[in-house]
C-alpha positions as protocol buffer text, in pm:
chain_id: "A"
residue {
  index: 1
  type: UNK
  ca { x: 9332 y: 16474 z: 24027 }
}
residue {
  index: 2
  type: UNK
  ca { x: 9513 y: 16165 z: 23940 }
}
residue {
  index: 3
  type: UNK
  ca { x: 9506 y: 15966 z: 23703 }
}
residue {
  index: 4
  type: UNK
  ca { x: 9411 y: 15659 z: 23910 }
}
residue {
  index: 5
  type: UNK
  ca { x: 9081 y: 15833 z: 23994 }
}
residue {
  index: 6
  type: UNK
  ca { x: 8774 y: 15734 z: 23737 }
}
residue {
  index: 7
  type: UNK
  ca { x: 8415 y: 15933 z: 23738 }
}
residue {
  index: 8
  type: UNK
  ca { x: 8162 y: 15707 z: 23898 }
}
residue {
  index: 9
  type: UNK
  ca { x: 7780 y: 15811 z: 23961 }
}
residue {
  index: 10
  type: UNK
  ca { x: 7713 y: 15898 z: 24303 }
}
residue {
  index: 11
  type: UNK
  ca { x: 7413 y: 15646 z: 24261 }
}
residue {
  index: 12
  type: UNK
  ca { x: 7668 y: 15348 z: 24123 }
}
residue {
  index: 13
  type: UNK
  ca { x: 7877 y: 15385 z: 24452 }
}
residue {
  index: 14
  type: UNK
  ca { x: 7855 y: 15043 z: 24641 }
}
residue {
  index: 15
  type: UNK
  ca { x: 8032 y: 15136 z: 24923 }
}
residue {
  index: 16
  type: UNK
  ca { x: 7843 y: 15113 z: 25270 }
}
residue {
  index: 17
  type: UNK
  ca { x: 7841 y: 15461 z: 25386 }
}
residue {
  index: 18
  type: UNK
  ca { x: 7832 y: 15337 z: 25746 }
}
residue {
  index: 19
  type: UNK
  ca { x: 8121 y: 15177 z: 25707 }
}
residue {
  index: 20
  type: UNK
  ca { x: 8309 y: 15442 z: 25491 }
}
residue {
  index: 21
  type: UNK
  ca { x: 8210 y: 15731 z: 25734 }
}
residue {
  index: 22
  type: UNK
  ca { x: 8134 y: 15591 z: 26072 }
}
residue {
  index: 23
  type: UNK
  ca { x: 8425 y: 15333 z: 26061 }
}
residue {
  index: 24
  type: UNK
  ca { x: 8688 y: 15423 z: 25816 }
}
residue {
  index: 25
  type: UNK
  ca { x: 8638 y: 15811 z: 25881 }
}
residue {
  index: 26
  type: UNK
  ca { x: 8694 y: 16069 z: 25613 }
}
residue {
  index: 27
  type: UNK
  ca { x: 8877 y: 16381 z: 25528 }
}
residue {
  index: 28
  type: UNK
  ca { x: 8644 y: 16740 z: 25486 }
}
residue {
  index: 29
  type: UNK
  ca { x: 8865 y: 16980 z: 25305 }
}
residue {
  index: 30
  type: UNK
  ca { x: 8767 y: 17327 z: 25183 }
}
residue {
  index: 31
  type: UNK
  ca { x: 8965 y: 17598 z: 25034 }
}
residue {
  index: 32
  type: UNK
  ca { x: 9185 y: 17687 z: 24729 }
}
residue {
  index: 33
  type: UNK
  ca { x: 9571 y: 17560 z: 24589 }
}
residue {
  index: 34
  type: UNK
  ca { x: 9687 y: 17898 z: 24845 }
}
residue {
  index: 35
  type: UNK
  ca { x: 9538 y: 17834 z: 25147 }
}
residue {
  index: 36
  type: UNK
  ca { x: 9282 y: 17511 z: 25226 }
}
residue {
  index: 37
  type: UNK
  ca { x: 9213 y: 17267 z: 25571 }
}
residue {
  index: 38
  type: UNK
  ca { x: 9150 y: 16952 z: 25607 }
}
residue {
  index: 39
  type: UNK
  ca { x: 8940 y: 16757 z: 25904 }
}
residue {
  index: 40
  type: UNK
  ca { x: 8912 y: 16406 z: 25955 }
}
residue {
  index: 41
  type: UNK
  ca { x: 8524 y: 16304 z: 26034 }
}
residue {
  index: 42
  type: UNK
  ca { x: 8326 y: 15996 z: 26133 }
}
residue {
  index: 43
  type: UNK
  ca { x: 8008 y: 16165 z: 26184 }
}
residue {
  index: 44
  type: UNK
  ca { x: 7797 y: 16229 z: 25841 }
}
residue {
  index: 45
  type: UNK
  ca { x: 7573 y: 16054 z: 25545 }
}
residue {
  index: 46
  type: UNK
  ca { x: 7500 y: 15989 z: 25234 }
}
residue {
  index: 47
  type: UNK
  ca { x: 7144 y: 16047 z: 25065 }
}
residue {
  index: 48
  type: UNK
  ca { x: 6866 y: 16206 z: 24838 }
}
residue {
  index: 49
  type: UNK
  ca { x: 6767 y: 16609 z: 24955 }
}
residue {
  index: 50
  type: UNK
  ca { x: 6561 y: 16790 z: 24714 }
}
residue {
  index: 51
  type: UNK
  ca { x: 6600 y: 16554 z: 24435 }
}
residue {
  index: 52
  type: UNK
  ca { x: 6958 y: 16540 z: 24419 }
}
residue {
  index: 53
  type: UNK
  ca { x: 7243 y: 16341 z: 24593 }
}
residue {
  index: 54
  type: UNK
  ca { x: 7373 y: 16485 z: 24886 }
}
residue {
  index: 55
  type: UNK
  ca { x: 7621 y: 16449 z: 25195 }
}
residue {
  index: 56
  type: UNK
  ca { x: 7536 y: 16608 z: 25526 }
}
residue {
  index: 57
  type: UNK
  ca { x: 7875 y: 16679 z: 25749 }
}
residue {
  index: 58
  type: UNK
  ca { x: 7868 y: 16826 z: 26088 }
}
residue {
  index: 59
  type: UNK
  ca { x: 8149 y: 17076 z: 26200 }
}
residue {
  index: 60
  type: UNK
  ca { x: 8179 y: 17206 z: 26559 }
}
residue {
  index: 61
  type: UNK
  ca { x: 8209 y: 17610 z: 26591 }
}
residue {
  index: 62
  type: UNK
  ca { x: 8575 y: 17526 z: 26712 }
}
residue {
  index: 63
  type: UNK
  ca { x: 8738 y: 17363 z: 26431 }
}
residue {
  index: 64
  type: UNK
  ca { x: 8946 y: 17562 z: 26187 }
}
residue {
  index: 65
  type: UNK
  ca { x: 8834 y: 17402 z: 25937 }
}
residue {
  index: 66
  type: UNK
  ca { x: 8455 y: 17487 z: 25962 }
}
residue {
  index: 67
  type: UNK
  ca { x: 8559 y: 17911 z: 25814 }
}
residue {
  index: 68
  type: UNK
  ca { x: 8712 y: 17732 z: 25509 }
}
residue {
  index: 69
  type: UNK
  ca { x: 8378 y: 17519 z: 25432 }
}
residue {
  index: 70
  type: UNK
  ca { x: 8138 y: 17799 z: 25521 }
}
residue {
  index: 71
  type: UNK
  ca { x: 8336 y: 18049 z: 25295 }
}
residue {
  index: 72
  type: UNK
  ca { x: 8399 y: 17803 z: 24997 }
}
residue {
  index: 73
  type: UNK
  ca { x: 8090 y: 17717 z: 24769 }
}
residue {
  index: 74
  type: UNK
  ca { x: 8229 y: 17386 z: 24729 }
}
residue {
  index: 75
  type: UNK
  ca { x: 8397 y: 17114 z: 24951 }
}
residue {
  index: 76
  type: UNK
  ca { x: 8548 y: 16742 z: 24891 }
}
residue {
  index: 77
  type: UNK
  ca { x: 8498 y: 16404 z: 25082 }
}
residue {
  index: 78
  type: UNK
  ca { x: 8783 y: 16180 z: 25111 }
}
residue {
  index: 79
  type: UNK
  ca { x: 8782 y: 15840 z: 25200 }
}
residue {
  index: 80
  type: UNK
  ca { x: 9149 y: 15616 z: 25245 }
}
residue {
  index: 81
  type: UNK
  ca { x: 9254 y: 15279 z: 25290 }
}
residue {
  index: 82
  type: UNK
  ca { x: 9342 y: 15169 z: 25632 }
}
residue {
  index: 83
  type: UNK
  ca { x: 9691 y: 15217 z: 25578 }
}
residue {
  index: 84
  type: UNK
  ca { x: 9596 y: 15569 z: 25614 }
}
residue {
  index: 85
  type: UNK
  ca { x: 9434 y: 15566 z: 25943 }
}
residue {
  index: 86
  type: UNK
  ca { x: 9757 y: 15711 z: 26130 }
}
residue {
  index: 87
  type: UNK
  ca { x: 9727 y: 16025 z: 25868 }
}
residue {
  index: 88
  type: UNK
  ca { x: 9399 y: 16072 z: 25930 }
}
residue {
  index: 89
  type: UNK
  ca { x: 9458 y: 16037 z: 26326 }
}
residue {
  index: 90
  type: UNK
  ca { x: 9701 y: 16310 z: 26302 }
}
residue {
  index: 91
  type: UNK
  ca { x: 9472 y: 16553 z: 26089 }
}
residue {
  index: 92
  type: UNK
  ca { x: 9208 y: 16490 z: 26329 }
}
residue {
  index: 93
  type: UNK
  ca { x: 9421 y: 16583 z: 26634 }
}
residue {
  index: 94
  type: UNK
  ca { x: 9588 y: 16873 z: 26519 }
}
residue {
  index: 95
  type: UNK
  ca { x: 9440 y: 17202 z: 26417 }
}
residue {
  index: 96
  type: UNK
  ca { x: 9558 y: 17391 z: 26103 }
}
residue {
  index: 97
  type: UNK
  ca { x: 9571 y: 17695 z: 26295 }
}
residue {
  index: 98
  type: UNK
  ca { x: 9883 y: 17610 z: 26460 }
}
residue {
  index: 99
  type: UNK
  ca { x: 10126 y: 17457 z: 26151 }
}
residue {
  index: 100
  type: UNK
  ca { x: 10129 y: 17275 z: 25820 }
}
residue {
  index: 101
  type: UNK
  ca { x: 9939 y: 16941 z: 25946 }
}
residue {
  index: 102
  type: UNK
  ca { x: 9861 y: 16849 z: 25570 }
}
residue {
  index: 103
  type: UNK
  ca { x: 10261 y: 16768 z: 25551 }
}
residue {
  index: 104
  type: UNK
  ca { x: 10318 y: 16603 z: 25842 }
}
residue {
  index: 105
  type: UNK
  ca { x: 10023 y: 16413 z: 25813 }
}
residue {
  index: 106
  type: UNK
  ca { x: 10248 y: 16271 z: 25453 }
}
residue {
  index: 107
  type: UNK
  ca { x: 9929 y: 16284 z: 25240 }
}
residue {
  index: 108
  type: UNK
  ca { x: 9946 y: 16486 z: 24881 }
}
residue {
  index: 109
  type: UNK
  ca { x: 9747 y: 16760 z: 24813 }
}
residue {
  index: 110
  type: UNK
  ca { x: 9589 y: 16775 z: 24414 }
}
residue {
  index: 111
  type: UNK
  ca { x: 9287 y: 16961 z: 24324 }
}
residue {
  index: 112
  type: UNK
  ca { x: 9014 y: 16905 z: 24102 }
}
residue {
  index: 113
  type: UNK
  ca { x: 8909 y: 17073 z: 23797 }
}
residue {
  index: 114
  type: UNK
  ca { x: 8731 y: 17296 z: 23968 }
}
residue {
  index: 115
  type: UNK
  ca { x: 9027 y: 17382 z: 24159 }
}
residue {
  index: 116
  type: UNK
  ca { x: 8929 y: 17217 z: 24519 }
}
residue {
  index: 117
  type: UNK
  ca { x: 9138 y: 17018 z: 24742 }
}
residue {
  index: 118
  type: UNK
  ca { x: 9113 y: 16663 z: 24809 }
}
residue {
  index: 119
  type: UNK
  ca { x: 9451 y: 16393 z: 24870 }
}
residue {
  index: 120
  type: UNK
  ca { x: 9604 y: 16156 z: 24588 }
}
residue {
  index: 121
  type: UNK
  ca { x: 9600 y: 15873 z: 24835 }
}
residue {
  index: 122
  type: UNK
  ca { x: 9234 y: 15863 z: 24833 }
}
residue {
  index: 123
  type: UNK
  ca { x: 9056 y: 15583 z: 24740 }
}
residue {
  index: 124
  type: UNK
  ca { x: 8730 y: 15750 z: 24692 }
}
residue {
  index: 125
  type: UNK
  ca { x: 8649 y: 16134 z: 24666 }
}
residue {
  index: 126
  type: UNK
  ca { x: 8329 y: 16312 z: 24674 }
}
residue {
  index: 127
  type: UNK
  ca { x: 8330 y: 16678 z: 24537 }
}
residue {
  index: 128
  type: UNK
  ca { x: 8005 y: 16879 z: 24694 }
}
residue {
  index: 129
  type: UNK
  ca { x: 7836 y: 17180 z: 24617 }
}
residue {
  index: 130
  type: UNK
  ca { x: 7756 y: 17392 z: 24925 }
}
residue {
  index: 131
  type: UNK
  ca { x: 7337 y: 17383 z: 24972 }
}
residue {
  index: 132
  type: UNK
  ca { x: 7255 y: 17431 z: 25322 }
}
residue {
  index: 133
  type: UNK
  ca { x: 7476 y: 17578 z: 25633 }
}
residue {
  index: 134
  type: UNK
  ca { x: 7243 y: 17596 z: 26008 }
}
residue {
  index: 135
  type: UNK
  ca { x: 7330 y: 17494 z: 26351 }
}
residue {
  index: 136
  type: UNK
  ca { x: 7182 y: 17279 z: 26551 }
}
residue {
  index: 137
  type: UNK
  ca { x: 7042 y: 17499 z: 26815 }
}
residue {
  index: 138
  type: UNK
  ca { x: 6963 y: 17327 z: 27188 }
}
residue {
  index: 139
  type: UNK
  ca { x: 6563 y: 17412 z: 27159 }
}
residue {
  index: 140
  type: UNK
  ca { x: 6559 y: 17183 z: 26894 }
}
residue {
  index: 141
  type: UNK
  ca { x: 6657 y: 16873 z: 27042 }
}
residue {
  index: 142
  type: UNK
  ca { x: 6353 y: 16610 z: 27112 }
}
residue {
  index: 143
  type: UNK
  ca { x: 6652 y: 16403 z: 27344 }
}
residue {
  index: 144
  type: UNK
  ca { x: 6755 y: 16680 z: 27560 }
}
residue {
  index: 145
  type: UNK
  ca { x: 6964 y: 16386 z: 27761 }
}
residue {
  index: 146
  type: UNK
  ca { x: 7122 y: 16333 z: 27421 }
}
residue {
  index: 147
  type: UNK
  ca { x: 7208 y: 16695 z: 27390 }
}
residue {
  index: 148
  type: UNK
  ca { x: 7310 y: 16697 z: 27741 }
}
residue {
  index: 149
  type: UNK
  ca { x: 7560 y: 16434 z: 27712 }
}
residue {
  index: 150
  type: UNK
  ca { x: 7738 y: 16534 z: 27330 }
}
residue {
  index: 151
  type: UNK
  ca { x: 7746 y: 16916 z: 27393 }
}
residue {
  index: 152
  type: UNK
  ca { x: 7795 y: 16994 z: 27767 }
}
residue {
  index: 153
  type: UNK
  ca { x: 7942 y: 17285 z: 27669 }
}
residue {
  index: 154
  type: UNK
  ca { x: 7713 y: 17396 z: 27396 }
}
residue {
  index: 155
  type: UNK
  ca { x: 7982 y: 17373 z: 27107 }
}
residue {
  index: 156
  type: UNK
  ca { x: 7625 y: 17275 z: 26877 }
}
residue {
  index: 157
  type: UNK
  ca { x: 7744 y: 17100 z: 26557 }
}
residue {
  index: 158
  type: UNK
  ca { x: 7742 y: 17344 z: 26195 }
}
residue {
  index: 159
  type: UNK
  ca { x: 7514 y: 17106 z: 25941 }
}
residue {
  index: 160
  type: UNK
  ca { x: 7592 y: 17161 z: 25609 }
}
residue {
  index: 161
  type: UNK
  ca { x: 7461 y: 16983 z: 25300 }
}
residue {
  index: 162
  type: UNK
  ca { x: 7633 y: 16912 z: 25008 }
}
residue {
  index: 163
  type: UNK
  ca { x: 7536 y: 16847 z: 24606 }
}
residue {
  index: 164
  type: UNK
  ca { x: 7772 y: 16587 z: 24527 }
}
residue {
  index: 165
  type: UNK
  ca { x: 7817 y: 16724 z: 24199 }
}
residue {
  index: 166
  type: UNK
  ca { x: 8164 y: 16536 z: 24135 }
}
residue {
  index: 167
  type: UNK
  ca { x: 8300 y: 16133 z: 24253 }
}
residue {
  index: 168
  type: UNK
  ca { x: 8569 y: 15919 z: 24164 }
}
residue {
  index: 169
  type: UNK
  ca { x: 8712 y: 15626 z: 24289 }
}
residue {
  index: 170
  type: UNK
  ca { x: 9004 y: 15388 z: 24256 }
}
């Protein structure tokens, strides 16, 4: 990580996490230094879950992305500047599968000390331990014209929870 970055409580974070997620978007990146992928997001939260603080991200069955953060025990959180924005349009658009998006995109890759992948540029980094990993199935939903109208197709969202177990900010 940089040296920029400074350890801040998850609980000490005074960020609005509507804004940071819903309006600023962030990065979900999962992997190793070989081989990791990188999503931008604007769907998400922040919160308590067993008595510990937690992010919940949602990944449809399509993106590339989703095999890295079901296969890695941990994942990272990154949140940029709006500067950023046309970085984070691009690694939304694009899929890993298809080309090195990370360096067109013109963000850095580092890693934290536990060796996962987040961007120097960041202004704010979560680092998450993998708890939980279901689907949303279509039974499930008490708005079925909610359901009808995001999944048409039936691409149902992967949940996943995360332990933030690491943060630092700028």
């Amino acid at each position: 990580m940089n040296a920029t970055m400074k350890p801040i409580a998850p609980e000490a974070l005074a960020a609005n996490p509507f804004e940071l997620i819903g309006k600023q978007w962030m990065l979900i990146t999962a992997g190793s230094k070989e081989q990791f992928n990188t999503m931008t997001a604007s769907w998400g939260g922040v919160g308590v879950l067993w008595n510990k603080p937690v992010v919940y991200i949602f990944i449809r069955p399509q993106r590339y992305t989703l095999g890295f953060v079901q296969r890695e025990s941990h994942f990272t959180l990154s949140f940029f500047g709006e500067e950023y924005r046309p970085a984070l349009q691009l690694l939304g658009s694009r899929s890993g599968r298809d080309g090195d998006k990370v360096a067109a995109s013109g963000l850095t890759p580092v890693f934290t000390e536990m060796g996962n992948p987040t961007f120097e540029e960041a202004t704010l980094v979560m680092e998450c331990r993998k708890l939980f990993d279901g689907t949303f199935r279509a039974e499930d939903f008490a708005d079925v014209e909610l359901r009808d109208k995001i999944y048409p197709n039936g691409d149902f969202h992967h949940v996943f929870v995360g332990e933030i177990v690491g943060c630092w900010e700028k």
